[in-house]
MDAnalysis code that builds the backbone (N, CA, C; Angstrom):
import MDAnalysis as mda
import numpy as np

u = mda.Universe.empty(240, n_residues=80, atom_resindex=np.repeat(np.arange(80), 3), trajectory=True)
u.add_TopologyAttr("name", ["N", "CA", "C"] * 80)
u.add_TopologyAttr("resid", np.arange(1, 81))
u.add_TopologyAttr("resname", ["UNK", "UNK", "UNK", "UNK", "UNK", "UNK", "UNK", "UNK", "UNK", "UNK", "UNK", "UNK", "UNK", "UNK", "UNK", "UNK", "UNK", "UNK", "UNK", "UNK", "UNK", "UNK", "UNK", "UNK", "UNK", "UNK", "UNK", "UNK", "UNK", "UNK", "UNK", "UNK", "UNK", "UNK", "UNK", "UNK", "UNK", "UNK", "UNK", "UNK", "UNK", "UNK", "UNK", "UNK", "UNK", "UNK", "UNK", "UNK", "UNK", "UNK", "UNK", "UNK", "UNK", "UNK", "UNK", "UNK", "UNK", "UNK", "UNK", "UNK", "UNK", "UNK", "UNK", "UNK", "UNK", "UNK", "UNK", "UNK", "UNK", "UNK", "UNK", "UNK", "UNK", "UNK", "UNK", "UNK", "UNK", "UNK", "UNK", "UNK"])
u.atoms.positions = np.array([
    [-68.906, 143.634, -77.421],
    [-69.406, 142.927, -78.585],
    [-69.374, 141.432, -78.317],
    [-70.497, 140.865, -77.479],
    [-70.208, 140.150, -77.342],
    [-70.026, 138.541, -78.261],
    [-70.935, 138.902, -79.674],
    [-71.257, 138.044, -80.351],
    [-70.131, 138.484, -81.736],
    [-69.453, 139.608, -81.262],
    [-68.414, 139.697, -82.465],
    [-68.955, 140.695, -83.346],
    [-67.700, 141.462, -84.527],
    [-68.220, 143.076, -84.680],
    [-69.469, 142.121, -85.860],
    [-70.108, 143.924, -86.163],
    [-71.144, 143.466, -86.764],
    [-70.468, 144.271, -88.331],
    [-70.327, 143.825, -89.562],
    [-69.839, 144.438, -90.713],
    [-70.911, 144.680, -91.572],
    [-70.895, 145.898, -92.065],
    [-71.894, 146.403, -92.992],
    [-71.285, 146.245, -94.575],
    [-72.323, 145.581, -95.089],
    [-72.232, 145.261, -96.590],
    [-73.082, 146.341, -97.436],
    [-72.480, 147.247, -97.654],
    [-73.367, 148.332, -99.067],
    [-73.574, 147.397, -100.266],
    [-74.703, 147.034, -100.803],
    [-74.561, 146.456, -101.561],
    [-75.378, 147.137, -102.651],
    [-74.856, 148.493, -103.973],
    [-74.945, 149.169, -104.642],
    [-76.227, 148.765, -105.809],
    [-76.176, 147.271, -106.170],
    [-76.949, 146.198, -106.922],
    [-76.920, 145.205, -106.467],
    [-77.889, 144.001, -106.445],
    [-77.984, 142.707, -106.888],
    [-76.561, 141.864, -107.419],
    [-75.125, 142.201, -106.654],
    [-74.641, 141.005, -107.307],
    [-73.628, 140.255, -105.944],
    [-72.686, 139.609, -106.889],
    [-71.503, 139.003, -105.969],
    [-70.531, 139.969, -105.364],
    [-70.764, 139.646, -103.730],
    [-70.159, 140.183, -102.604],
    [-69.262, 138.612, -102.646],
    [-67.871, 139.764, -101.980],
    [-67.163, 138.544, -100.829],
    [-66.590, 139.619, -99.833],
    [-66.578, 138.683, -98.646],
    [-66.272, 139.286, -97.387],
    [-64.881, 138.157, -96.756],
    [-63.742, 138.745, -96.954],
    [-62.652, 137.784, -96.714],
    [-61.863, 138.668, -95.242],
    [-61.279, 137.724, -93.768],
    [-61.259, 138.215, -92.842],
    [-59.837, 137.896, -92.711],
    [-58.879, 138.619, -92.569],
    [-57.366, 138.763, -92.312],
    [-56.892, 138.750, -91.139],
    [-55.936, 138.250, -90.424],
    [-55.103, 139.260, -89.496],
    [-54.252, 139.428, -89.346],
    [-53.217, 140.362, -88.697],
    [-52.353, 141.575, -88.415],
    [-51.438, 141.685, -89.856],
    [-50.661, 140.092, -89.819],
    [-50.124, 140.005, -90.838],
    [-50.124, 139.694, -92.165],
    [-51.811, 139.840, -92.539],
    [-52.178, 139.455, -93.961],
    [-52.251, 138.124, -94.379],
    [-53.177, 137.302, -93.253],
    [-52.692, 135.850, -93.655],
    [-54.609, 136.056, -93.854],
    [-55.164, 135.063, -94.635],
    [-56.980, 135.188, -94.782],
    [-56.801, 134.148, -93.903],
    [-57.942, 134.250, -92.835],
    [-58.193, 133.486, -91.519],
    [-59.728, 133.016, -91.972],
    [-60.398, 134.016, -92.429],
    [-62.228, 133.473, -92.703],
    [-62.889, 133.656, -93.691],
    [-63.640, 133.447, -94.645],
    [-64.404, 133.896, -95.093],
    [-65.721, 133.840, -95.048],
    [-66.482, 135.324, -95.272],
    [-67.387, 135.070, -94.187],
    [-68.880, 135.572, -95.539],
    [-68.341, 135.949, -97.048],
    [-69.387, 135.909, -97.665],
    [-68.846, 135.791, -98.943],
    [-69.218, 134.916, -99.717],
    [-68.520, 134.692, -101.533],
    [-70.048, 133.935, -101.724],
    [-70.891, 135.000, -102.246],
    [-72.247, 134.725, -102.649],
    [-72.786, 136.024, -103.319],
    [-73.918, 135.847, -103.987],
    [-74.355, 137.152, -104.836],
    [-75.478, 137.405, -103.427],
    [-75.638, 138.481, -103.489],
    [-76.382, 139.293, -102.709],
    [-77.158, 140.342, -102.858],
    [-78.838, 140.157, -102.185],
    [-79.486, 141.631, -102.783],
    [-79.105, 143.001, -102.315],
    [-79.592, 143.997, -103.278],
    [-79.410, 145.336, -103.679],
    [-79.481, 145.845, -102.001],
    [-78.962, 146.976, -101.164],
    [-79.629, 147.563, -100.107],
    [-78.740, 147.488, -98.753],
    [-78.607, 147.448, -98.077],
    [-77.618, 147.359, -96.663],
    [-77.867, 146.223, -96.502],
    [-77.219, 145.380, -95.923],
    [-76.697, 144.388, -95.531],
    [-75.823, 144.059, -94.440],
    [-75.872, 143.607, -93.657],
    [-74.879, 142.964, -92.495],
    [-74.268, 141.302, -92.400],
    [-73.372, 141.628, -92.069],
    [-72.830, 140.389, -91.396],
    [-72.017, 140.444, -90.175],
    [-72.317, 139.281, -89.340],
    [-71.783, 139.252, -87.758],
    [-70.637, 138.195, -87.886],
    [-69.555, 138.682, -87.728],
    [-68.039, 137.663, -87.445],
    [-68.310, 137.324, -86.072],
    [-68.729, 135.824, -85.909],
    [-68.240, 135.111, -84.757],
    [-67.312, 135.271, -84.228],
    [-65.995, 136.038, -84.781],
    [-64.566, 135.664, -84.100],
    [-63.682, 134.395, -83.825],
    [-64.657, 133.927, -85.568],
    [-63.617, 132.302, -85.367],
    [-63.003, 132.473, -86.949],
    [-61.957, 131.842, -87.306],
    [-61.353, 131.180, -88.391],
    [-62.434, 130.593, -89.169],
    [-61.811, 130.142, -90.540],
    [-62.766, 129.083, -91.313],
    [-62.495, 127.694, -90.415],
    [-62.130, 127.338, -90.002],
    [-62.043, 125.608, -89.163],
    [-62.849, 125.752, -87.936],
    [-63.387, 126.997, -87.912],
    [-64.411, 127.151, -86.418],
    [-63.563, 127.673, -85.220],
    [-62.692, 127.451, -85.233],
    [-61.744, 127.409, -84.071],
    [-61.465, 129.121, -83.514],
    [-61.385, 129.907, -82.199],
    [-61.764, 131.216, -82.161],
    [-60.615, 131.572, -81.894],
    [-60.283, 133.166, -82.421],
    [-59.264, 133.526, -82.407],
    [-59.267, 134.289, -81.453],
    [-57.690, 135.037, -81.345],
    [-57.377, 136.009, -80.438],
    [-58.038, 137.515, -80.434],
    [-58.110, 138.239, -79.222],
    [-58.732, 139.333, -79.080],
    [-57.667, 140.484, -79.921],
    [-58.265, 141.299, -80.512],
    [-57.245, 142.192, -81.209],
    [-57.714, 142.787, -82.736],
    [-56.731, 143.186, -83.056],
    [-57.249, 144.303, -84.273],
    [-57.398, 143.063, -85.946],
    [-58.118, 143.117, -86.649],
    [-58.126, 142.063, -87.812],
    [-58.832, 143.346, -88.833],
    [-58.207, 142.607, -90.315],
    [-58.608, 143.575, -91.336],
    [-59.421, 142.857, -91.975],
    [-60.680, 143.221, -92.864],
    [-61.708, 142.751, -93.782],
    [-61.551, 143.278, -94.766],
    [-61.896, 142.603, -96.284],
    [-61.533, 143.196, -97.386],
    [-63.311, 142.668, -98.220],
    [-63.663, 143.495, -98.405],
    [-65.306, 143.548, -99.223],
    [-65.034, 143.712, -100.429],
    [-65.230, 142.825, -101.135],
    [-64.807, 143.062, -103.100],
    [-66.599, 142.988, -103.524],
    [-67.209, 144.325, -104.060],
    [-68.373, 143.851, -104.620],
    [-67.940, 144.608, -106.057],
    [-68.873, 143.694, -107.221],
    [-68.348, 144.581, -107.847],
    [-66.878, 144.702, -108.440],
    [-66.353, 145.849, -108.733],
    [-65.048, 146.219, -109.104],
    [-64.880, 147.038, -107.999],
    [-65.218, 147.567, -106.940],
    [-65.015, 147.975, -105.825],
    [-64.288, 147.245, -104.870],
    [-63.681, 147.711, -104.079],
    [-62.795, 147.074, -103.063],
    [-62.598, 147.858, -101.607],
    [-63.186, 147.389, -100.719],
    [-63.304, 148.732, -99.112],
    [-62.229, 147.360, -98.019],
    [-61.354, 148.009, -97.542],
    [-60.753, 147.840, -96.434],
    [-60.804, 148.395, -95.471],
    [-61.358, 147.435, -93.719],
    [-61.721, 148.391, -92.760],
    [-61.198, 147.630, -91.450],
    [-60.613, 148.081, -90.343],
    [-59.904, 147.210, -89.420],
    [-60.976, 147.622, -88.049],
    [-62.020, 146.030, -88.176],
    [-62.755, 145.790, -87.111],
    [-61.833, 145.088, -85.546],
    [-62.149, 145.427, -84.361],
    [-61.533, 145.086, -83.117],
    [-62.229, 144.390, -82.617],
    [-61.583, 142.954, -82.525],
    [-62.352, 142.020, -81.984],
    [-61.959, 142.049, -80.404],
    [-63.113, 141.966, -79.579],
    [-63.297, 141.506, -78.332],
    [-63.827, 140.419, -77.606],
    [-63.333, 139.528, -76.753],
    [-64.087, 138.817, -75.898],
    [-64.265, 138.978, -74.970],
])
């Protein structure tokens, strides 16, 4: 992967997604979507950097997708 995992956004309706990026120990490192978004599949590609740009370590990180009153947790493996 070289451009970093790719995360799928279900997006059920037309509204506000956020896509917030964790790691190991539950600290939020990125956020990578706090915007309303259309109805239909959706993607987003994690660079594999922090919010300050700066790139992190290779290894396991958790994502938390709040659309909605819904809430999906899924542990993408980042590689370089």
């Amino acid at each position: 992967m070289a451009g970093g995992p790719i995360i799928a956004v279900p997006m059920p309706q037309h509204s506000h997604a956020q896509l917030t990026i964790y790691d190991p120990s539950g600290r939020r490192v990125a956020t990578l979507v706090d915007e309303v978004r259309d109805a239909g599949p959706n993607e987003v590609m994690w660079n594999g950097t922090n919010d300050s740009g700066n790139p992190l370590a290779t290894g396991v990180y958790f994502y938390r997708l709040n659309v909605r009153n819904e809430v999906i947790t899924k542990k993408p493996l980042l590689l370089k």
